[in-house]
N, C-alpha and C positions, 0 to 999 in steps of 0.2 A: 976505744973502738973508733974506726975511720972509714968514713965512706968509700969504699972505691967504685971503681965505676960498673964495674959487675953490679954488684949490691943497688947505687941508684936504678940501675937497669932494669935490676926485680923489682923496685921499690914502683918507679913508675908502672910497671906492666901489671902488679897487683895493684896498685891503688883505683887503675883505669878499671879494672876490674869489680870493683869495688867491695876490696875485702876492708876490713875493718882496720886501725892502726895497731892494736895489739896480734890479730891473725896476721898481718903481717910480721912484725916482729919475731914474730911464733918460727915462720916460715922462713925468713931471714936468717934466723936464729945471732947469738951475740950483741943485740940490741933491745934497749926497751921501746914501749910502747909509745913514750914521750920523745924518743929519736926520733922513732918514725913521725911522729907528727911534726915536728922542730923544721926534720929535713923537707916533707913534703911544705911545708909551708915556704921556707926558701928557696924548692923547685917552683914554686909558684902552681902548684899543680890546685886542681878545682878542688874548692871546699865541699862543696856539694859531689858525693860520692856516686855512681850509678846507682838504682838500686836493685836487687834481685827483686824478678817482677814474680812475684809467688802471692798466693790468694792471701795467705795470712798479713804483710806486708801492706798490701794494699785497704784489707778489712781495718789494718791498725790506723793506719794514717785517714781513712774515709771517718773513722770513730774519732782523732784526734780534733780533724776540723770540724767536728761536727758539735765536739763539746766548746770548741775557741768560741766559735757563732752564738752559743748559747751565753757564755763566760763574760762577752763584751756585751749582749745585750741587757743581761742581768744587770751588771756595770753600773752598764750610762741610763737606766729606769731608773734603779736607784740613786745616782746626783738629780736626774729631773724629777721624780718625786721629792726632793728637798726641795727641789726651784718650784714647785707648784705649791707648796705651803705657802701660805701668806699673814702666817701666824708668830712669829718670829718675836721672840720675848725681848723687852726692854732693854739697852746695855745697863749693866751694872757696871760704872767705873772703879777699878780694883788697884791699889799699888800693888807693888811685888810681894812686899810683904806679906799683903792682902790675900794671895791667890791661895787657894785648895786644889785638891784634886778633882775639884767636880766645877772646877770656873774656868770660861773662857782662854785661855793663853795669849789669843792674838794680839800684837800688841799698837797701840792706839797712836801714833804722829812719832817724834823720833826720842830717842832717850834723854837726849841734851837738854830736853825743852820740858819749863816746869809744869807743860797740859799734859805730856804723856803720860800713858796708861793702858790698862791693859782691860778688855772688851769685860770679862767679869759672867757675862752669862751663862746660864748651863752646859756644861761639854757634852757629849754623846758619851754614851759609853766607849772605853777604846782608843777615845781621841783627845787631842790636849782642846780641840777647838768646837765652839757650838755648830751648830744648822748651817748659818749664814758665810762663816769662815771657811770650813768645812770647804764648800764650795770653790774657794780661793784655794785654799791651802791643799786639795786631792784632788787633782784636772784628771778627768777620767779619761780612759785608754779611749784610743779610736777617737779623739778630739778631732782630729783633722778630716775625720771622715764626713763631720757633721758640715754641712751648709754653713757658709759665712753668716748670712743674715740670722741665725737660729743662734750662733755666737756672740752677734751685736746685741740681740733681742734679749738674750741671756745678761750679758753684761750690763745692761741698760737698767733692767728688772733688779737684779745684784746693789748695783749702785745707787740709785733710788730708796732699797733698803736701809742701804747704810745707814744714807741721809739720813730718814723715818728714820732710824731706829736711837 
């Protein structure tokens, strides 16, 4: 199959449109679904499609962002409810050998060196790392939305842990 310029012609005037890559296809007919997207993407034409402005459309997308808003705050509660714990158990230092499925993973200075090891403490369920790693190890969506100083204060409280622990 080969482009000719008929064919981009339709291709751009339904895309502006904003039929879908497979209804075009459909309507082009002799091509798939992944042409047309291949080609619109080397016409440079816009990723973002018009959209048909019909109630259902708009009701989906109104529901979509409405669960995001909910989805990120759920999120970032739950890593600051770990950072409000100040309850945070002992390290247990563990060799490799040492490790199970319910210890710590994180591991402790660099492998080379005869101190390293591995944090040893309870993991979450789920996770290879405790509470405090956790934090380290799963930087929650929408970080950047958070205030610098809320980031320092974080880090500050984190690392002080360490130490203590």
């Amino acid at each position: 199959m080969s482009w000719n310029d008929e064919k981009v012609a339709k291709l751009r005037e339904l895309w502006g449109k904003g039929n879908t890559a497979s209804q075009i296809a459909e309507i082009i007919g002799g091509i798939s679904r992944n042409a047309v997207i291949g080609k619109a993407h080397r016409l440079n034409l816009s990723a973002k499609i018009k959209t048909r402005s019909t109630s259902t459309n708009q009701n989906l997308k109104n529901f979509h962002e409405e669960n995001k808003t909910k989805v990120k705050r759920g999120r970032r509660s739950r890593f600051k409810s770990l950072i409000i714990e100040k309850d945070f158990e002992p390290e247990n230092p563990k060799q490799l050998e040492e490790l199970d499925e319910n210890s710590c993973k994180w591991p402790i200075g660099h492998p080379n060196e005869k101190s390293f090891y591995f944090c040893g403490r309870s993991s979450l369920k789920d996770f290879s790392y405790c509470k405090l790693h956790l934090l380290y190890a799963y930087q929650p969506k929408g970080k950047k939305d958070d205030s610098n100083n809320e980031k320092e204060e974080i880090q500050d409280y984190i690392e002080k842990k360490i130490k203590s622990g």
